[in-house]
C-alpha positions as CSV (number, residue, x, y, z in Angstrom):
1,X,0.0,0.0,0.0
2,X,2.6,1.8,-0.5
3,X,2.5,6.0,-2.2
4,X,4.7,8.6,-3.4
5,X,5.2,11.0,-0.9
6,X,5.5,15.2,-1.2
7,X,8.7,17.3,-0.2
8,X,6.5,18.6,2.8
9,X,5.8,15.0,4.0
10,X,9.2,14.1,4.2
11,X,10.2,17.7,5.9
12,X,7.6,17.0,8.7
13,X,8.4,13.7,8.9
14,X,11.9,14.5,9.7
15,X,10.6,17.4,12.4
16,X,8.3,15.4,14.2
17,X,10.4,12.2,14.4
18,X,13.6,14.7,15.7
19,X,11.4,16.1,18.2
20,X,11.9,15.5,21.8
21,X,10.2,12.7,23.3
22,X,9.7,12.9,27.0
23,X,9.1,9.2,27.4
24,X,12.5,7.5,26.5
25,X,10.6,4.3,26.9
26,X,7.9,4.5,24.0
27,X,9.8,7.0,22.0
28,X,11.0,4.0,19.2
29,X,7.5,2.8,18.4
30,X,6.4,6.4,18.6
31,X,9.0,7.1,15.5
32,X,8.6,3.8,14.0
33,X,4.9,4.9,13.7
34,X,5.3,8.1,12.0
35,X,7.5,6.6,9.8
36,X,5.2,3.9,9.1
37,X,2.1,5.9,8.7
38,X,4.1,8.1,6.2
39,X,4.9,5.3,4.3
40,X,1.3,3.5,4.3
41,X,-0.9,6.9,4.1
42,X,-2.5,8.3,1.0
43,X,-0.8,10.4,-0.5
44,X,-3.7,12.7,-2.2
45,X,-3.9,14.0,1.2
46,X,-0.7,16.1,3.1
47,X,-0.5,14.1,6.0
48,X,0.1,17.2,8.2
49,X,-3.4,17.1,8.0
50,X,-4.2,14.0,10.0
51,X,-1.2,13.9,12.8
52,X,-1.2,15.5,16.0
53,X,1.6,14.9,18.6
54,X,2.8,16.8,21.8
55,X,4.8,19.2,19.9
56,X,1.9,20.4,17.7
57,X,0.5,23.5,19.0
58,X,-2.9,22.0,18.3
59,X,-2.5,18.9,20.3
60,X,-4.2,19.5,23.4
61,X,-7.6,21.3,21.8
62,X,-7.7,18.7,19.8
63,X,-7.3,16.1,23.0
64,X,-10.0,17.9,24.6
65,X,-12.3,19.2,22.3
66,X,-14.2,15.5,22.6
67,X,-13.8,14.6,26.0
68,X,-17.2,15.0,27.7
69,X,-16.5,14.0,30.9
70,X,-14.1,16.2,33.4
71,X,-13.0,13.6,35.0
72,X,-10.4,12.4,32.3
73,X,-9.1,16.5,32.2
74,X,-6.6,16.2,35.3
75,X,-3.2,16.0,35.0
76,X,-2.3,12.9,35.9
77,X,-4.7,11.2,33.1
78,X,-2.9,10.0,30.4
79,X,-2.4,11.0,27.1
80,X,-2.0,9.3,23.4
81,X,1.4,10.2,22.1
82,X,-0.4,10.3,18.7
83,X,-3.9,11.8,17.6
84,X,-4.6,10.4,14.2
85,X,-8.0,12.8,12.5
86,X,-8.5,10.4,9.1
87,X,-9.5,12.3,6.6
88,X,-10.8,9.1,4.5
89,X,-10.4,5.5,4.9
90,X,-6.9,4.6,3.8
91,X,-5.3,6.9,7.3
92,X,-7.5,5.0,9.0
93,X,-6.5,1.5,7.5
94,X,-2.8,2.5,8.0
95,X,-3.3,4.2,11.3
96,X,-4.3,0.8,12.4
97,X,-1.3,-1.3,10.1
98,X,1.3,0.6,11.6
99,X,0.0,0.2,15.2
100,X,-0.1,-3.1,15.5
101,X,3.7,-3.4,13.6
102,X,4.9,-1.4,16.6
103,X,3.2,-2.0,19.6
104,X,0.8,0.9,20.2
105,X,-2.6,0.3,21.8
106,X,-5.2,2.2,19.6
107,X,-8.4,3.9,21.0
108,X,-11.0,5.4,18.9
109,X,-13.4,8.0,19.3
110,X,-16.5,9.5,17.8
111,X,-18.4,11.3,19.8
112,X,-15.9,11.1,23.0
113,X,-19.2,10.0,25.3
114,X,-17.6,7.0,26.6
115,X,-18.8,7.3,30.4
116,X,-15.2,5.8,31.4
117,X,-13.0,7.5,28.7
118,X,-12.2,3.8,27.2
119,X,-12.2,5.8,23.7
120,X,-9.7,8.3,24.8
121,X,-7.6,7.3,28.0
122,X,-5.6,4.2,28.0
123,X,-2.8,2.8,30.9
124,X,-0.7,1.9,28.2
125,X,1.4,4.1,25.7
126,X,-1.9,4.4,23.0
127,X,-2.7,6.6,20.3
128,X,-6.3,8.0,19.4
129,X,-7.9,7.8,16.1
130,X,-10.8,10.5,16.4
131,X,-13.2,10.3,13.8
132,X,-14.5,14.5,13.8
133,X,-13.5,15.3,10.4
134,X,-15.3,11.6,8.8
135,X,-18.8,12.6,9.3
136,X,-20.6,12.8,5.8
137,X,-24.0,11.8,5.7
138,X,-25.8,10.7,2.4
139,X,-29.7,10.4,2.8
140,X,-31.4,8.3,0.1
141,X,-35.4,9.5,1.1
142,X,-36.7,6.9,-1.7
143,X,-35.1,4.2,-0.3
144,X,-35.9,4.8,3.5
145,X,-31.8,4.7,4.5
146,X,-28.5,6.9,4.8
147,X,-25.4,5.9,5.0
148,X,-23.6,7.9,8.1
149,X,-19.9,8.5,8.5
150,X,-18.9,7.2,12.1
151,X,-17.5,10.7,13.4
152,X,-21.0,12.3,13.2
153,X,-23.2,13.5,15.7
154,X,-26.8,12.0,16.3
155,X,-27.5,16.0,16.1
156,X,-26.1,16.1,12.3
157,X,-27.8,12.8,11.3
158,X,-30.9,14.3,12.7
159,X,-30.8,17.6,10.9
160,X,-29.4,15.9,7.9
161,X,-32.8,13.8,7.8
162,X,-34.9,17.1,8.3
163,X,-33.5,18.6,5.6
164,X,-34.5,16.6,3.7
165,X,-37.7,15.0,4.7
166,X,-40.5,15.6,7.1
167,X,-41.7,12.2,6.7
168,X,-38.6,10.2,8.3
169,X,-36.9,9.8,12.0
170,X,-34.4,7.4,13.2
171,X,-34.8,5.9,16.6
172,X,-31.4,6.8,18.0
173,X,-30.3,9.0,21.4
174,X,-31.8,11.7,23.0
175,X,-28.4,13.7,23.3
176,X,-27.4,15.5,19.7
177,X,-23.3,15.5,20.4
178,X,-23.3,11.8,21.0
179,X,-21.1,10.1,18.0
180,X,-22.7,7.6,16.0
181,X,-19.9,5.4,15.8
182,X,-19.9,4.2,19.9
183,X,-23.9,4.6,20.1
184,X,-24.9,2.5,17.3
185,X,-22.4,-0.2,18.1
186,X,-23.5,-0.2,21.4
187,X,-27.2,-0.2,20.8
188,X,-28.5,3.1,21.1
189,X,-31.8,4.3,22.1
190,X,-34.4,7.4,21.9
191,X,-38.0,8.3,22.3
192,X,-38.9,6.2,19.1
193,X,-37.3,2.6,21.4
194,X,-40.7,1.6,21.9
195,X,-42.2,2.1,18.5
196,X,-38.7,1.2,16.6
197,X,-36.4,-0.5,18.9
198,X,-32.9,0.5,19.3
199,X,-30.6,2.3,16.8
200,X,-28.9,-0.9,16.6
201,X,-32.0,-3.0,15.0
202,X,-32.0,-0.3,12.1
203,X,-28.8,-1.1,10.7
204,X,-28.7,-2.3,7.0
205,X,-25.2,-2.6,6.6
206,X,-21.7,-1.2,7.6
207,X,-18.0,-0.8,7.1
208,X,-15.3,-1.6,8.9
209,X,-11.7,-1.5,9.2
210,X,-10.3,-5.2,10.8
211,X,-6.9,-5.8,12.7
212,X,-5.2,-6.1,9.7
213,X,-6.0,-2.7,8.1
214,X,-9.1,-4.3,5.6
215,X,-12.0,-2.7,4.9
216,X,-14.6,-5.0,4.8
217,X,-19.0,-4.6,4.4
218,X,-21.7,-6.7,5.8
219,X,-20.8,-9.1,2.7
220,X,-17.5,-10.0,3.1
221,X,-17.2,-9.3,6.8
222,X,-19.6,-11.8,7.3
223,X,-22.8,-12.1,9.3
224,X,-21.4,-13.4,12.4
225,X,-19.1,-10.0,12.9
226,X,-22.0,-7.8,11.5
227,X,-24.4,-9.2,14.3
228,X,-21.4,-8.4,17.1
229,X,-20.8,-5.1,16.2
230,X,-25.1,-4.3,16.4
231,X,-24.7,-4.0,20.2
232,X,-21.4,-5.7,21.2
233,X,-19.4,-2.9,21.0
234,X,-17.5,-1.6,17.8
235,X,-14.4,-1.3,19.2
236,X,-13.3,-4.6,20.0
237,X,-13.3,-5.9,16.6
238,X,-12.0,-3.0,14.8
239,X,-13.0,0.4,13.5
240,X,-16.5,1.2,12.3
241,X,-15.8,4.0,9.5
242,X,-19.7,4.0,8.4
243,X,-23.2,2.7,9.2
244,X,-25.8,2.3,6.3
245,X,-29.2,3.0,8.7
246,X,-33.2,2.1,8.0
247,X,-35.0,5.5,8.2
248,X,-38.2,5.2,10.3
249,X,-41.7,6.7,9.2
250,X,-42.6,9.9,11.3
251,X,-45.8,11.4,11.5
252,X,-46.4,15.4,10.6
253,X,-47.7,16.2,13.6
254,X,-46.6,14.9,17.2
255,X,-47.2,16.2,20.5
256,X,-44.6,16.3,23.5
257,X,-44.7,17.3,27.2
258,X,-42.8,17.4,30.4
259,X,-44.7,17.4,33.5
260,X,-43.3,17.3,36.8
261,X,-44.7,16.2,40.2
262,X,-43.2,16.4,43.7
263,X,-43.7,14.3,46.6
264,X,-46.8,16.8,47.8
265,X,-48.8,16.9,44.9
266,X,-48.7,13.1,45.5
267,X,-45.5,12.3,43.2
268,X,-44.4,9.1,44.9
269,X,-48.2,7.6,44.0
270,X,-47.9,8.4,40.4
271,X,-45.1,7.2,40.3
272,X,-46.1,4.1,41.6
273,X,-48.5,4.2,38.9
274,X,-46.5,5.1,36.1
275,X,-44.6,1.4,36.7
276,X,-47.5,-0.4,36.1
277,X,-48.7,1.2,33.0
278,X,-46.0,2.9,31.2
279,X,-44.2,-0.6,29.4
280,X,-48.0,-1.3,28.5
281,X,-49.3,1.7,27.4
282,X,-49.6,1.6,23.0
283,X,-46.2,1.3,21.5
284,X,-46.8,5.4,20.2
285,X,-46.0,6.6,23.7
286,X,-42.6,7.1,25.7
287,X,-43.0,8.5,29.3
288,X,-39.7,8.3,30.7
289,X,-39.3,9.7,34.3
290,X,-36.0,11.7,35.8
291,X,-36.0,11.7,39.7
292,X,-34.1,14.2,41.6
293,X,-34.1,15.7,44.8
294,X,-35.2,19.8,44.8
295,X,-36.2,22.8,47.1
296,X,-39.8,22.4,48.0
297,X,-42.3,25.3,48.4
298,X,-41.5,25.9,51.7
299,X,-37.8,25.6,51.1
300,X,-37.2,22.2,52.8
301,X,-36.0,19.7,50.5
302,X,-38.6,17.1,48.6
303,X,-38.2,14.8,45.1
304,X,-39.3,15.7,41.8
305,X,-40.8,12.8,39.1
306,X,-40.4,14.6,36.0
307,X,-42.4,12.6,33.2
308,X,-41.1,13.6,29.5
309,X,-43.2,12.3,26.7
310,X,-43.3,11.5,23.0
311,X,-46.5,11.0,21.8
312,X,-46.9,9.7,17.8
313,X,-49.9,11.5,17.4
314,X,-52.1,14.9,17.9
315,X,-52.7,15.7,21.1
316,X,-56.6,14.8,21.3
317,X,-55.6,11.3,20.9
318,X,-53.0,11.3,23.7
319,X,-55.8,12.8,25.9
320,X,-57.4,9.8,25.0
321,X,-54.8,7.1,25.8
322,X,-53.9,9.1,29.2
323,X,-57.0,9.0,30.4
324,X,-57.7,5.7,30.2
325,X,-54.5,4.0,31.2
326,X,-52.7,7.0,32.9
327,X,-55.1,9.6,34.4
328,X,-53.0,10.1,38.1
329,X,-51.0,12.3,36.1
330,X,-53.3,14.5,35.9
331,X,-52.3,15.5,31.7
332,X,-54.2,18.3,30.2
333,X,-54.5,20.0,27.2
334,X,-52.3,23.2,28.0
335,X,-49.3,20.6,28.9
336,X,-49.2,19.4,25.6
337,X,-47.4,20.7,22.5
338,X,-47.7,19.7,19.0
339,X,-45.0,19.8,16.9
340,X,-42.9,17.9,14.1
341,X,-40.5,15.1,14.9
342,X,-37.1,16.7,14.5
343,X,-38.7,19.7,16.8
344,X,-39.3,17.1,19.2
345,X,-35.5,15.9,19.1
346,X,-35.2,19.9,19.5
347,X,-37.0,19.8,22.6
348,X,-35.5,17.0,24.3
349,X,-32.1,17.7,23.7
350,X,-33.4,21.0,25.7
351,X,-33.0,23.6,22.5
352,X,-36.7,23.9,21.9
353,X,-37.3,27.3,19.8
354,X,-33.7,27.5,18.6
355,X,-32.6,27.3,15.0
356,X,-32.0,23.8,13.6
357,X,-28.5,24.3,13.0
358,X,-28.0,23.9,16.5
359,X,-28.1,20.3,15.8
360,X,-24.8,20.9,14.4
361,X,-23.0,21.7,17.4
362,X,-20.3,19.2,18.0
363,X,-19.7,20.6,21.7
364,X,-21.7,20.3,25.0
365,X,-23.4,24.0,25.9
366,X,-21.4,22.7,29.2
367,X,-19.3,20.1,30.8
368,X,-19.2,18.6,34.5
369,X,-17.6,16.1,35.8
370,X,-19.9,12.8,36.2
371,X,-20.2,8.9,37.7
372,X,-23.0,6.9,36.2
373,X,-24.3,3.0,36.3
374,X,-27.2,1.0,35.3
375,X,-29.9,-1.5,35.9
376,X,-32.9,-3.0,34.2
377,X,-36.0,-3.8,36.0
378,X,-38.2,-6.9,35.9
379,X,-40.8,-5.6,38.1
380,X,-41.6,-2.4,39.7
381,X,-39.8,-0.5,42.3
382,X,-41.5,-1.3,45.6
383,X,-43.1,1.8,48.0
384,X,-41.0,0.9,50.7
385,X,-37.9,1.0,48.8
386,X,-38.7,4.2,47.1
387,X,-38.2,5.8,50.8
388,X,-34.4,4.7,50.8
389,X,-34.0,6.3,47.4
390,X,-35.2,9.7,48.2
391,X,-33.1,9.7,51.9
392,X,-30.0,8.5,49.6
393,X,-31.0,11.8,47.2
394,X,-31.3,13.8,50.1
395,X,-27.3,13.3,51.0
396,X,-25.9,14.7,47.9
397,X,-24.5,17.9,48.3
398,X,-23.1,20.1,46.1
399,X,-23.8,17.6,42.9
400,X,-27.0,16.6,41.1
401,X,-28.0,13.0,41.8
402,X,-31.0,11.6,39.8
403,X,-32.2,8.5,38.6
404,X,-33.7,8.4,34.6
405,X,-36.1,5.3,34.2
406,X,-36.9,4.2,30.7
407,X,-39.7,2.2,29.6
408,X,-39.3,-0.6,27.4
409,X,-42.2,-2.8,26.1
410,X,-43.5,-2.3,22.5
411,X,-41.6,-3.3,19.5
412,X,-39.1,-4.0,22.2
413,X,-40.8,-7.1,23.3
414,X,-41.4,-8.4,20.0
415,X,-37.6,-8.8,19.2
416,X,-35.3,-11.5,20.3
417,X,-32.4,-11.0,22.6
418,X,-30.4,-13.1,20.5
419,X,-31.1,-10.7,17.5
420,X,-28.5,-8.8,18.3
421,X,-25.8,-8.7,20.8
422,X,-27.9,-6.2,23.1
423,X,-30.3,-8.8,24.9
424,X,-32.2,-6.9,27.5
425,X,-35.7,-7.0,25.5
426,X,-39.1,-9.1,26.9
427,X,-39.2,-9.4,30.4
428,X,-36.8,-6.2,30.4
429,X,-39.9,-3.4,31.7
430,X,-37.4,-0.9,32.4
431,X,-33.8,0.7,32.4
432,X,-32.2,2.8,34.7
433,X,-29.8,5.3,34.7
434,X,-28.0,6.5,38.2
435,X,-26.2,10.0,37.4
436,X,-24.3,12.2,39.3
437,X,-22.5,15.2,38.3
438,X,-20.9,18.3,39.9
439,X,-18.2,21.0,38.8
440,X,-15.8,21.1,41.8
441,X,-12.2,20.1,41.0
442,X,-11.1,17.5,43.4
443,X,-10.0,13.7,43.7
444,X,-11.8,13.6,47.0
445,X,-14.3,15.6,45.7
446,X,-14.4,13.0,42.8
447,X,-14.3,10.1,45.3
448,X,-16.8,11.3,47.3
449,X,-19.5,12.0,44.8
450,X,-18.7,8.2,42.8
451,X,-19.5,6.3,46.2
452,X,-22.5,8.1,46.4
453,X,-23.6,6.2,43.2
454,X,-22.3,3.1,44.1
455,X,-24.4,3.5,47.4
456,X,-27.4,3.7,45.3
457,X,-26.6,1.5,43.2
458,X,-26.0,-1.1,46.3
459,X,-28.8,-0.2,47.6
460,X,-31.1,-1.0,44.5
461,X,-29.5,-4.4,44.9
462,X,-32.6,-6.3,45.4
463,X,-35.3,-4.7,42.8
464,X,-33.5,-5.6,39.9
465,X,-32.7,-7.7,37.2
466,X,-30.2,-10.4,38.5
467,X,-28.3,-13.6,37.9
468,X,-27.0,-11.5,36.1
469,X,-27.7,-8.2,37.3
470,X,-27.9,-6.5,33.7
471,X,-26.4,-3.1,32.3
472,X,-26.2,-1.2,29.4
473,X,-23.1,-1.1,27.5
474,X,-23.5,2.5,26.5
475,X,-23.4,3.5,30.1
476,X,-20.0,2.1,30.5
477,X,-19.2,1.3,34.3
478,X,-15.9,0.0,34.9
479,X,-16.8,-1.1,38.6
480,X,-18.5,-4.1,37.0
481,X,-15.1,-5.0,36.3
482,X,-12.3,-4.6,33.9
483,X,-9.4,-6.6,31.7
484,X,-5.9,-6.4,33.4
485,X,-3.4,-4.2,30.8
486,X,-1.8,-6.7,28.1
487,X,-4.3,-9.7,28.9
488,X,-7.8,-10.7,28.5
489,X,-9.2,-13.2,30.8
490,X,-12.2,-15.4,29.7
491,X,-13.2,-15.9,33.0
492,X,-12.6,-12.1,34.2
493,X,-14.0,-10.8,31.2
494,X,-17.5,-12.8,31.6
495,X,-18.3,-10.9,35.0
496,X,-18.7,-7.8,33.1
497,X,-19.5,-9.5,29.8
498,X,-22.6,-11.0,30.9
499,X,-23.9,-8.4,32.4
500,X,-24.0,-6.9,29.3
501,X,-25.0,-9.5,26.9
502,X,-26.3,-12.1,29.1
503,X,-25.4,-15.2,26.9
504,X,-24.9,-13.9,24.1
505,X,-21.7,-13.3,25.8
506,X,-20.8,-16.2,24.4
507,X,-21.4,-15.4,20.7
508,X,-19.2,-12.3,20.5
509,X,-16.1,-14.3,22.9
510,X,-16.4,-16.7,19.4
511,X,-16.9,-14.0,16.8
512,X,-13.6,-12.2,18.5
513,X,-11.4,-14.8,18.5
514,X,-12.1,-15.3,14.9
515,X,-11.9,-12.0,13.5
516,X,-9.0,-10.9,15.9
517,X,-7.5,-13.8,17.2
518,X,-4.3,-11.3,18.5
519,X,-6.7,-9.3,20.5
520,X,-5.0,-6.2,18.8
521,X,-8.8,-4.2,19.6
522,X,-8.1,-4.3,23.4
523,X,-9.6,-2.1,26.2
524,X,-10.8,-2.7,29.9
525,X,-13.9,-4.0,28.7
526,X,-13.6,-5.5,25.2
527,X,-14.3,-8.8,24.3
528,X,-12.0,-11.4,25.1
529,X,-10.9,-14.0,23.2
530,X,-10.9,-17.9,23.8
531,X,-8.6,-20.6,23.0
532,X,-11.6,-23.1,23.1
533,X,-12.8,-21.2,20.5
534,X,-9.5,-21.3,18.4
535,X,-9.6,-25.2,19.0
């Protein structure tokens, strides 16, 4: 694969490989890189373009500009002695060639929304591939599908769709800056998950880059690694440079709202309600619920159940259906709005009345430092042990704590849990996500506010899914466990990995050790691979 390369190539080259290297240990593969990367790139494009090192003035903004979480900001995290920003396939390909021919770990990142960093941050001397600048989006309205560059925002495939259809969604995340590349991969879910299922079960077809630098589609990568990579987790069997997505009808007209109730206007009784009804009520409504503790009336402190909805439908006929499954929430008229589906990603993402361009936004309006974990529900959340939940709200201080409960149910229900790699479908009536965030700098600050989450989360314990006690793969939690640095242990792994993916565990421990038998794709939590499985 080899090019012609430019005067300039060769005269950066020579600069960056006679820069000073701080760490003497690394500092041969970190040349032997660059010099393979120059020799393996593209040509048609300067390859100034694409490499970042320490001595590049642009290094750290482009370090930070994708980290979400403040957490991975102090000094003592650790940094990639590369960032590699492809500008088309072939950097990407011998980004990861040249890697693996000299010992770097590689991380990727899309959106940089990894809860745990995994796509940024590694132990190990690592560089980063960050997909910003691969992010083109081709909508085909006649055939119902686009095919999305993996650097690009749920926001851009969103307004990319608006502009250029009103009759079209996609059921992917509530959160526009999240990358495509991680949330699809990981399953991804929105306000259409009961009517459409997850992002993941609206995937046609993909591309992807394998551990030894080929690009490969759904044909000749085979079905077996295009079912992992639907929900198991991209980056443990390479790197996901597109998705080719199934476009979801929309109605013109649908009708949102966001009601909140505290514990005196008889919140913890709806709420008691909303568990029996909301994985039951018709597939065309999403109530989630986000509880929090705030400043009551009197200024002593209570908990707020705030209920967001998405409604497929005018607001007359939501009326309807609240009335008759729903009415303790007391819904009228004046609490509804009626609106088109990509205002109502608009008005989730909290940008309701802005222009759509906002969409486009690649940034957070804001950044904190957060902790979060998940659960799944098979049956409702007791009375009694809603009592412990808001005393354990109660002892946050200087943080937000809350709790975001998502119904499942629907089109949910109807698909297996071997379908994909995400398995948490019939039987699953809701999911949970704990949160915490704060803005005070700190380790003990940082320390203090985690355990607070791992308290609830302890404490939840016995109203929830178990053996296994399911999470989500998109709210990465490394306290379920993690791979020691050089090695991945079946056994280890399968703490974490079942939790996940229940038995499909299994499936992906198989599919790895097939497509990447050297377990070049490594991170804390990627799949492991399995001499059984090579025997």
């Amino acid at each position: 694969m080899g090019f012609s390369i430019s005067a300039a190539t060769y005269i950066l080259i020579f600069t960056l490989l006679s820069s000073t290297v701080s760490w003497a240990a690394s500092s041969s593969a970190h040349e032997n890189f660059l010099q393979c990367l120059s020799l393996n790139s593209n040509s048609s494009t300067p390859i100034t373009k694409v490499i970042y090192t320490p001595q590049n003035s642009s290094y750290s903004s482009v370090l930070d500009f994708s980290i979400q979480n403040l957490r991975f900001t102090t000094s003592s995290t650790p940094e990639p002695q590369i960032i590699v920003t492809p500008l088309d396939v072939s950097h990407i390909q011998a980004a990861v060639i040249c890697s693996k021919k000299v010992g770097l770990q590689i991380r990727v990142r899309s959106g940089g929304h990894d809860y745990e960093g995994l796509s940024y941050v590694s132990e190990v001397p690592f560089i980063i591939v960050d997909l910003l600048e691969l992010r083109s989006i081709n909508i085909d309205v006649g055939n119902g599908s686009a095919w999305v560059e993996a650097g690009a925002t749920l926001g851009e495939v969103y307004y990319n769709i608006a502009n250029k259809t009103a009759t079209y969604g996609f059921p992917a995340g509530i959160c526009p800056t999240v990358g495509v590349g991680g949330h699809l991969s990981g399953g991804g879910y929105g306000t259409l998950l009961r009517k459409y299922g997850l992002a993941a079960d609206n995937i046609i077809d993909a591309y992807i880059v394998d551990s030894n630098g080929r690009l490969l589609n759904r044909e000749s990568m085979g079905e077996d690694l295009f079912w992992a990579i639907r929900g198991g987790g991209g980056a443990s069997f390479g790197i996901i440079t597109s998705w080719k997505i199934k476009l979801v009808p929309v109605p013109s007209t649908v009708t949102v709202f966001r009601v909140t109730r505290t514990l005196e206007q008889d919140g913890e009784k709806i709420l008691l309600k909303w568990q029996q009804v909301a994985d039951k009520l018709h597939e065309d409504i999403f109530i989630r619920v986000i509880l929090q503790a705030v400043n009551g009336s009197q200024g002593d402190r209570t908990v707020s159940s705030t209920y967001e909805s998405l409604f497929l439908g005018n607001t007359s006929r939501l009326l309807s259906l609240m009335n008759e499954s729903f009415p303790e929430l007391g819904l009228a008229a004046d609490d509804c709005s009626e609106i088109s589906w990509i205002e109502s990603v608009l008005y989730f993402a909290g940008f309701s009345g802005q222009p759509l361009d906002v969409l486009l936004n690649r940034s957070q309006p804001s950044k904190n430092y957060f902790k979060n974990k998940s659960d799944f529900l098979k049956e409702p959340i007791p009375e009694t042990t809603l009592q412990g939940i808001w005393s354990l709200f109660y002892q946050v201080e200087n943080a937000t704590g809350m709790m975001i409960i998502s119904p499942y149910g629907g089109r949910m229900n109807e698909i297996p849990e071997t379908e994909t790699p995400f398995p948490h479908r019939k039987g699953s009536l809701y999911s949970i996500q704990y949160i915490i965030f704060w803005l005070e700098e700190g380790e003990e600050v940082s320390k203090r506010h985690i355990e607070w989450a791992r308290k609830l989360y302890k404490y939840m314990a016995p109203y929830v899914s178990m053996f296994p006690r399911a999470a989500y793969l998109n709210y990465r939690d490394l306290d379920l466990g993690r791979n020691k640095n050089g090695n991945t242990s079946y056994a280890q792994a399968s703490i974490w990995g079942i939790k996940y993916y229940k038995m499909n565990f299994n499936r992906l421990v198989q599919v790895k050790t097939k497509v990447d038998p050297s377990n070049f794709f490594w991170n804390e939590q990627s799949i492991p691979i399995s001499s059984w499985w090579k025997n």
